[in-house]
C-alpha positions as CSV (number, residue, x, y, z in Angstrom):
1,X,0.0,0.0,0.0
2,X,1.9,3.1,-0.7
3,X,0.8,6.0,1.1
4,X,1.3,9.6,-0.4
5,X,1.3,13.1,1.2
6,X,0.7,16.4,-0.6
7,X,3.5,19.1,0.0
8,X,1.0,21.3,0.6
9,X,-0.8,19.4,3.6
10,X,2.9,18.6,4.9
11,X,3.6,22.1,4.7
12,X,0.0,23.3,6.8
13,X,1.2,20.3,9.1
14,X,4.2,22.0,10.2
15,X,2.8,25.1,10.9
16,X,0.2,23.1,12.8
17,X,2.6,21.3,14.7
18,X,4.5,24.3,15.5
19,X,1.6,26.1,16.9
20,X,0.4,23.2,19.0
21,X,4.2,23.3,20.6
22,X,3.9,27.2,20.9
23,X,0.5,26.9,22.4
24,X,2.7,24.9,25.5
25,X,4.6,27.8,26.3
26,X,2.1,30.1,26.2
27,X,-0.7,28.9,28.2
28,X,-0.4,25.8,31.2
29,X,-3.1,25.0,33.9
30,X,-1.1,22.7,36.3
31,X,-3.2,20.1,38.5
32,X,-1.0,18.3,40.4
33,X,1.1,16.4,38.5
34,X,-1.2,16.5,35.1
35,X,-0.8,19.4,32.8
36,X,-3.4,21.3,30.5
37,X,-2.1,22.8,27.4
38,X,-4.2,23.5,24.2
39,X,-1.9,21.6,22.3
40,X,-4.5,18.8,21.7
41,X,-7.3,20.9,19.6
42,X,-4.6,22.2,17.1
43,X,-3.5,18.8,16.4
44,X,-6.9,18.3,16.1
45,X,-7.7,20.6,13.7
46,X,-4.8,18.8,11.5
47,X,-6.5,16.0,11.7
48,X,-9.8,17.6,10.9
49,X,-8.5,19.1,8.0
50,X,-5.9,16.6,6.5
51,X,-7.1,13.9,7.9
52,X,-6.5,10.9,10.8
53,X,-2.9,10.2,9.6
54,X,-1.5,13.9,9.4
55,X,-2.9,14.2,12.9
56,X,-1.8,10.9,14.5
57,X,1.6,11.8,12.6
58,X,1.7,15.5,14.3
59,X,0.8,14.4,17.6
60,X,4.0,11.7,17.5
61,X,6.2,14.8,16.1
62,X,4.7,17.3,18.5
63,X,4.8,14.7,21.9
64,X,8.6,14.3,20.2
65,X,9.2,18.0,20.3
66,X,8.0,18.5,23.9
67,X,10.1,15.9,25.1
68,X,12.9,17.9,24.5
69,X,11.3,21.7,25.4
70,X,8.3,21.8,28.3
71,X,8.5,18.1,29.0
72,X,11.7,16.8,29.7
73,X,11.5,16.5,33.7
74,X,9.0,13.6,32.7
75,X,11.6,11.7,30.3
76,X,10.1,9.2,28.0
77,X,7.3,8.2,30.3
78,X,5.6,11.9,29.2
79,X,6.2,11.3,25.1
80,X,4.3,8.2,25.6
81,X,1.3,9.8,27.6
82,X,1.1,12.7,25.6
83,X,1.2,10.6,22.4
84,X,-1.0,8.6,23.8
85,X,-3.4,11.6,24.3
86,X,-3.1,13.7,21.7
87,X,-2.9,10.8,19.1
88,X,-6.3,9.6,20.5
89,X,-7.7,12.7,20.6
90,X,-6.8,13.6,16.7
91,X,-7.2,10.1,15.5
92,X,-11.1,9.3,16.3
93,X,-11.3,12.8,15.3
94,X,-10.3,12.4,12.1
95,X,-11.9,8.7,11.1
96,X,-15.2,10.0,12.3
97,X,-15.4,13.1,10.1
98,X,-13.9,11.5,7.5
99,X,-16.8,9.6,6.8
100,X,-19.5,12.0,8.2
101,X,-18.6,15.5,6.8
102,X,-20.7,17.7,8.0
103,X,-21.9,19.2,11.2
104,X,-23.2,16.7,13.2
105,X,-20.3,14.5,12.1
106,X,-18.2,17.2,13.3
107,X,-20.3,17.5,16.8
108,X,-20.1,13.4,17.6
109,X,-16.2,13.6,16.2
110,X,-15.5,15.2,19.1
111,X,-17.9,13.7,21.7
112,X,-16.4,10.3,20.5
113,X,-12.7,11.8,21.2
114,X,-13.4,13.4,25.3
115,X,-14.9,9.1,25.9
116,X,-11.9,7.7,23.8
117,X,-9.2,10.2,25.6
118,X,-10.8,9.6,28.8
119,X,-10.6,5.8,28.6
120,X,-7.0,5.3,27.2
121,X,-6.2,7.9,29.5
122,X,-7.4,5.5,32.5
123,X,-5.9,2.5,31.5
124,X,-2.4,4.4,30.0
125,X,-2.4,5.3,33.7
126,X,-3.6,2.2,35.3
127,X,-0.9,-0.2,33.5
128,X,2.4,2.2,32.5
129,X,2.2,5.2,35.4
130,X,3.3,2.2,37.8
131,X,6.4,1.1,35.5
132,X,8.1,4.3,35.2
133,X,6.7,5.9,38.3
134,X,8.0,3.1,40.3
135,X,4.3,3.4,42.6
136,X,2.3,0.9,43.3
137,X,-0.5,0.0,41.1
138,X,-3.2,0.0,44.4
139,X,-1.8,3.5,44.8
140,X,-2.8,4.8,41.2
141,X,-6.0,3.0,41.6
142,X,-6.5,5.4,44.6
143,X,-6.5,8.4,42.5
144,X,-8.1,6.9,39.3
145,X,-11.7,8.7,40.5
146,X,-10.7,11.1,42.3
147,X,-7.7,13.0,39.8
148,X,-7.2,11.1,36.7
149,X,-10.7,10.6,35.7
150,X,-12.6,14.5,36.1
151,X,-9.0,16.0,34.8
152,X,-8.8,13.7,31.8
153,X,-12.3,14.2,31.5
154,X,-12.2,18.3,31.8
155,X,-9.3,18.1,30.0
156,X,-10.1,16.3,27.0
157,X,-13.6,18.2,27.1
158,X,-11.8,21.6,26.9
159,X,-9.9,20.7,24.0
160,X,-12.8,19.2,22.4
161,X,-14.8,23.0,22.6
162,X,-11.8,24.9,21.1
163,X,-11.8,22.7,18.2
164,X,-15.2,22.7,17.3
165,X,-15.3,26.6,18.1
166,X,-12.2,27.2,15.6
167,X,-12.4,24.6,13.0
168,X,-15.6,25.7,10.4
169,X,-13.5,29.3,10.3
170,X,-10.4,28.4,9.8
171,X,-11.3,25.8,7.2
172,X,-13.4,28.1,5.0
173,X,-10.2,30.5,5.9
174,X,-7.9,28.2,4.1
175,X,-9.9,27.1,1.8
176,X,-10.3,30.4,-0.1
177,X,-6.2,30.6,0.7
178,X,-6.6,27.6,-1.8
179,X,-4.3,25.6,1.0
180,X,-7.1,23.2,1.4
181,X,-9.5,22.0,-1.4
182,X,-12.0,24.3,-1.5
183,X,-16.2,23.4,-0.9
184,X,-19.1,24.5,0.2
185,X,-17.3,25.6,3.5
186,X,-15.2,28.0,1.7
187,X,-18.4,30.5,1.9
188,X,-19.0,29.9,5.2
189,X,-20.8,32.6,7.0
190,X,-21.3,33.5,10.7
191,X,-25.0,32.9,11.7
192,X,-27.2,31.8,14.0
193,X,-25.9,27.8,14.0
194,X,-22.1,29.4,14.3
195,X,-23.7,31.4,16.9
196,X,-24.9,28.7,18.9
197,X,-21.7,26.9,18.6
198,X,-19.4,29.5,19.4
199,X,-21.1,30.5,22.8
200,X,-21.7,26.7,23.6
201,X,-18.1,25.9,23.3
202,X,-16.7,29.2,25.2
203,X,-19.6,28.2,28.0
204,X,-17.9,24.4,28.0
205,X,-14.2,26.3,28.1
206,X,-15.3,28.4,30.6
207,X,-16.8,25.8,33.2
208,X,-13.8,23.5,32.4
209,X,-11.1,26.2,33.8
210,X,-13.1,27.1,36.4
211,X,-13.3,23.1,37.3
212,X,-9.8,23.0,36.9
213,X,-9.2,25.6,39.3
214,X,-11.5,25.7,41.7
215,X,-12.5,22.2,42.1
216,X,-9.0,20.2,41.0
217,X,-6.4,22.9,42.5
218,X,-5.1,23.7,39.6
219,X,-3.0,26.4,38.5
220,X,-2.0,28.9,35.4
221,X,1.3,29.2,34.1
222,X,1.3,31.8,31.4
223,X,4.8,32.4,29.0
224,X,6.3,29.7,31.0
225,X,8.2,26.5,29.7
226,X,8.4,24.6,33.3
């Protein structure tokens, strides 16, 4: 099977990637020992846009990158879980819209990703946080509910409403930059559905910080690498 990539898309990849990176050291809620970064929706997006193997792809590159910037006190046991993550997030992402182009694809695309990145997220936790933490596996089953479970959860959630917020623009954007093939969605306009979107997602963004600092503990970080 050979398996072919457009200059182009590996080009808007890049760019993707390197924003995803950039977004780490702009923006960080800290809970614990879990991070928040919006890192996840942009490789979203390129999966959204170019499809599931561009974003599984970016997240390995991106989770690559970190390792050596903003995540290198966590060694190789934070590329896997970030891989792990991200790649999830971007890859049922981008089957499900693949096949189901259009908005309500869109809408269960990400649904489907907060459940899939909340599971492997539980079991990457339950079976490889005790091999490179060195912890017992009774004592990550302790925080399972209480911790990895509502920040995964939140987490994933957050991520989920910033792409769905972001992606009908900035397709019909690059669409009439003729960097993606151009549609329907190249005249998109703002009304009343984009409306509805827009203030559901920043109501979801909104009560995810706020559960992620008030409830969890968490903390910001803003222009911070660490």
């Amino acid at each position: 099977m050979k398996i072919k990539f457009d200059l182009k898309k590996l080009a808007l990849a890049a760019v993707l990637c390197a924003l995803a990176l950039g977004s780490m050291f702009v923006f960080r809620i800290k809970v614990q020992f879990l991070t928040f970064d919006a890192k996840d929706s942009v490789i979203a997006l390129c999966s959204l846009l170019l499809g599931p193997l561009y974003g599984v792809c970016s997240a390995a590159a991106v989770a690559v990158l970190e390792l050596f910037t903003t995540g290198s006190d966590t060694g190789f046991y934070g590329l896997i879980m970030n891989f792990l993550s991200s790649g999830t997030f971007a890859l049922t992402c981008g089957i499900i819209y693949k096949y189901r182009r259009t908005f309500g694809g869109a809408v269960l695309a990400v649904i489907m990703s907060v459940i899939s990145v909340t599971t492997v997220m539980l079991l990457a936790n339950l079976f490889i946080t005790p091999l490179f933490m060195h912890a017992p596996r009774s004592a990550v089953v302790a925080i399972l509910p209480t911790l990895i479970l509502p920040f995964n959860l939140t987490k994933s959630s957050l991520n989920a409403a910033i792409t769905l917020m972001v992606y009908k623009p900035l397709s019909a954007a690059l669409k009439r930059a003729g960097l993606t093939p151009s549609s329907g969605d190249a005249k998109y306009r703002f009304g009343l559905r984009s409306v509805i979107v827009t203030v559901c997602a920043v109501l979801v963004i909104i009560a995810a910080v706020l559960v992620l600092i008030l409830c969890m503990g968490g903390s910001f970080k803003f222009f911070n690498a660490k």
